[in-house]
N, C-alpha and C positions, 0 to 999 in steps of 0.2 A: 519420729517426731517428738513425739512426750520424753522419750527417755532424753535428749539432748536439749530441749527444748523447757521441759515443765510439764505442769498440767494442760489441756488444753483449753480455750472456750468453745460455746459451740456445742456441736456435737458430730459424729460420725455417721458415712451410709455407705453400707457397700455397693458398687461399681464394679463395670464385668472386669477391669485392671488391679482393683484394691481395693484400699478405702478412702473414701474422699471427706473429708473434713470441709464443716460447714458452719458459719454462721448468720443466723437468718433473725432479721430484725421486723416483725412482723407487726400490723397495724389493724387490730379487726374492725372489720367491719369496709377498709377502705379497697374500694371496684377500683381504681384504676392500674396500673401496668406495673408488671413482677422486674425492679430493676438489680441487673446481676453484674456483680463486678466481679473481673477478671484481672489478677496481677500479671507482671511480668514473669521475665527468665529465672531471675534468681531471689527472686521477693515471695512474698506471702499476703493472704486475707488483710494482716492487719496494719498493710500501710496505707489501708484504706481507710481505717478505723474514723479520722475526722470528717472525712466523705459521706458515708455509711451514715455516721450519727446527725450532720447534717440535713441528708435527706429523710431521713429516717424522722424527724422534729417536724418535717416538712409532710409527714402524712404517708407518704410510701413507705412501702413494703422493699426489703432489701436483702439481697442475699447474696453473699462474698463464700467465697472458697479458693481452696489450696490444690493449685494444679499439684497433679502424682508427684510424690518426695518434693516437693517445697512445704513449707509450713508442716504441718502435722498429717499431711495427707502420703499414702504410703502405695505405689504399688504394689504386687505381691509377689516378695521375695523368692518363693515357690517357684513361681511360672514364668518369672523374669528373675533369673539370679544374675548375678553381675559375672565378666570373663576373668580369668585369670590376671589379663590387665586392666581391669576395673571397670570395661565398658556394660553399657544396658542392654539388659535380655529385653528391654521394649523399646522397641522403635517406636521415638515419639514426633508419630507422624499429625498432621493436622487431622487427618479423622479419629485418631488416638482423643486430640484435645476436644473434637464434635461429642466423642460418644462420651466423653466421662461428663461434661453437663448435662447431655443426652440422659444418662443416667440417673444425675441428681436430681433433676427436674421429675425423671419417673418415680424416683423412692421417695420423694415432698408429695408427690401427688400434686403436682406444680406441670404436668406435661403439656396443659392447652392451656394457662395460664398468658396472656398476654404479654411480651417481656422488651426492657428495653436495656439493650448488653450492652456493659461498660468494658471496655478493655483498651489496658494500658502492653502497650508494645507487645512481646509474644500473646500475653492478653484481648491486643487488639487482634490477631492474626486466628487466635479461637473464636471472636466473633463473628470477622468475616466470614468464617469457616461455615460455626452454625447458622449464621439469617442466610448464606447463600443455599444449603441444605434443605432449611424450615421456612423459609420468606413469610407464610401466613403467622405464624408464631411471632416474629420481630417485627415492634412497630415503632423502633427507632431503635438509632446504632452509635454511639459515641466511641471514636476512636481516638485515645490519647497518645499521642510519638509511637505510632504502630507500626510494628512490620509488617509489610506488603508489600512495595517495591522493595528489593531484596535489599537488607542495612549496607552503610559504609563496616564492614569487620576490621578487629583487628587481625594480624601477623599471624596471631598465637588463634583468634577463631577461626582464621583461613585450615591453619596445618590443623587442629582440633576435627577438621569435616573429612579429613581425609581416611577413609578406614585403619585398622592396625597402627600406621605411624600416629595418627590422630588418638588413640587412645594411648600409647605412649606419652606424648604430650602432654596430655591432660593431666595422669597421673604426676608428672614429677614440675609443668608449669602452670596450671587448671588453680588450684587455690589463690594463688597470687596475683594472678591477672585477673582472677573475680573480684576480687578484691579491691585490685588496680581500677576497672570498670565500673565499680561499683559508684566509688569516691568520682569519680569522674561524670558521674550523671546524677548528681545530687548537687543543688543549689547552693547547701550549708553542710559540708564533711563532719562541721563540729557539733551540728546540729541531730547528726546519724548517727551517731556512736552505738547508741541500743542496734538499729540494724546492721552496723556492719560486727557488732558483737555476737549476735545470732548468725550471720553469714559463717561467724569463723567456729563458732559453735557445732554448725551443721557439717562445714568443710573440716574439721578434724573428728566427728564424731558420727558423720553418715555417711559413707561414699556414695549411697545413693541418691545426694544429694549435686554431685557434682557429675554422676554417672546422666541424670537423668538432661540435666543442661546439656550437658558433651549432644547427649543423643537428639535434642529439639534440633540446635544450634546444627547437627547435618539430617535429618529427616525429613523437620518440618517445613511447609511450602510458607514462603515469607522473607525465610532465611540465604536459599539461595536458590528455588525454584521462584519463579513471582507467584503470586497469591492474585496478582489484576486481572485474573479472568474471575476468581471469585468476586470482587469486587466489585465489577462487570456487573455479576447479574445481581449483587443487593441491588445497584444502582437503578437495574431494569426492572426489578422488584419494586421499583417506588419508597423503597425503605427509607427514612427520614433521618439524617446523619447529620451528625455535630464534629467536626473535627477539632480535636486541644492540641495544641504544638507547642514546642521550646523552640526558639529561634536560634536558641544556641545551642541545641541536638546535634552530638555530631556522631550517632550512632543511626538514628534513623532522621535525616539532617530533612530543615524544614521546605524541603524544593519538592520532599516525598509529601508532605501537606500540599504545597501547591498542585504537583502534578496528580494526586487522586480527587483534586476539583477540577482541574482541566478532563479527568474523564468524567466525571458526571456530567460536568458541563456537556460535552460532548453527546452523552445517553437524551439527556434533558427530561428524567423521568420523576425528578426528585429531589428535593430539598436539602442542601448541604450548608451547615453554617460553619463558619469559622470562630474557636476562640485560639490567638495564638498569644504569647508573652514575650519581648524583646530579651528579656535578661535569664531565660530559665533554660538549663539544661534539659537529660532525656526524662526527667523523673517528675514533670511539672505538676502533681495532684498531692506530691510527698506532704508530709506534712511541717516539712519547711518551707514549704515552695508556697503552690496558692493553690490548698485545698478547701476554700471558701470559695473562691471564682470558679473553679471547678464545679461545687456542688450545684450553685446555685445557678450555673449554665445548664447542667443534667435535669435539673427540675426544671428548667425552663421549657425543655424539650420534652420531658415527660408527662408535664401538663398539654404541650400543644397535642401531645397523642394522647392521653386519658380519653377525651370525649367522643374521641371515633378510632378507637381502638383496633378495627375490625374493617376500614375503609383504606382507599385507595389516594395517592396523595399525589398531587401533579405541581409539574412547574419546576421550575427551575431556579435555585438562587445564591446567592454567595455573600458573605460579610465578614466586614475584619473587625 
């Protein structure tokens, strides 16, 4: 990460996979709910950064990190070397993404900490993960264009999931179609330039950067196993969710928003609100997009759970 990347912010905590890179925007003194954002497949902590510092003005406690080999965060070359054809010695399976917050949470001393998980697409797919594991720990769940019902892929993700042909692929069509993807789910291309400079940073300068996408992209449940029975039981959990969509997603396309409130609806255990945007791609909190509307929906739901933190929440509801 540093060596391709720079210095880092933050700081580091080792995790039973590596080390996880961390930054934590901390408020003393302030009791209410530990809020953790989760990026996507091929992004990092800090396209959170106008999110973060939003809420963070607003009084909470904030802590973003970089899933293994994105951002600065590393798993451990050691115990997961890559193959001869570039694939990942870690299957990066969803309890993979459970245990490494699992983790960060233990080395903050953050473990019973009340938390309310932000995740943006594979992001959203580690928090399902976790509140379905921890239910008493999450007392709200904000899913931004997440995977869960399994995404529309492309051609080039399809043959990527396939063992051995699939990591052939990768290596010689894997950068360009990240790339391709990338610009494709960003509101403003001309607006991105810093991230897709760091994408191409990482993709000629880390293979364990594209090894580790290869390996979500067929491991992780979301992607092409469904994640809706996790989702299931936040719902039966009573866990209090805010869903953010791009109406013009055409990676995790917004009919996946509607049909994970058709199951809550269905459970009837728990509070689901909608914020969605007619004109926004997959990336809608980027900071071209609307990472103001964003924030200040997250604090809206953080505050409705600050004051019973530790309670049970009924009813059923839906807004657009």
């Amino acid at each position: 990460g540093e060596q391709v990347l720079g210095e880092a912010p933050g700081a580091f905590a080792e995790t039973r996979h590596g080390l996880t890179h961390y930054v934590l925007l901390d408020n003393a003194g302030h009791d209410g709910p530990l809020l953790v954002l989760i990026h996507g497949l091929g992004a990092s902590h800090e396209r959170y950064d106008q999110v973060a510092e939003a809420l963070h003005s607003e009084g909470y406690r904030v802590l973003a990190y970089d899933l293994y080999d994105r951002g600065f965060s590393e798993s451990s070359p050691t115990e997961y070397p890559l193959s001869c054809m570039g694939a990942h010695g870690l299957a990066f399976t969803l309890d993979v993404h459970v245990e490494q917050l699992t983790d960060l949470l233990a080395a903050l001393s953050l473990g019973s900490a009340p938390l309310v998980l932000v995740g943006h697409s594979t992001g959203g797919a580690a928090s399902i993960g976790f509140a379905a594991a921890s239910p008493s720990l999450v007392v709200g769940l904000v899913l931004i264009d997440t995977v869960c019902v399994p995404p529309n892929k492309s051609l080039a993700a399809r043959v990527a999931a396939v063992p051995v042909v699939g990591d052939a692929v990768v290596k010689v069509l894997g950068p360009k179609s990240t790339l391709e993807f990338a610009r494709q789910s960003v509101y403003d291309p001309a607006a991105n330039e810093d991230f897709f400079d760091a994408m191409r940073r990482l993709l000629d300068g880390n293979p364990r950067y594209i090894a580790s996408m290869a390996s979500t992209n067929r491991y992780c449940k979301g992607f092409g196993e469904s994640l809706v029975p996790e989702f299931e039981a936040c719902c039966r959990a009573a866990i209090p969710m805010l869903l953010i969509w791009g109406k013009l997603d055409k990676s995790t396309p917004y009919e996946h928003c509607l049909q994970l409130q058709r199951i809550a609806a269905d459970i009837g255990k728990n509070v689901v609100e909608e914020l969605a945007f007619p004109d926004m791609p997959h990336n809608t909190y980027y900071p071209d997009a609307k990472p103001r509307e964003c924030a200040a929906a997250i604090a809206k739901l953080a505050a409705s759970t600050a004051s019973s933190a530790a309670t049970t929440h009924g009813g059923s509801s839906s807004s657009s």
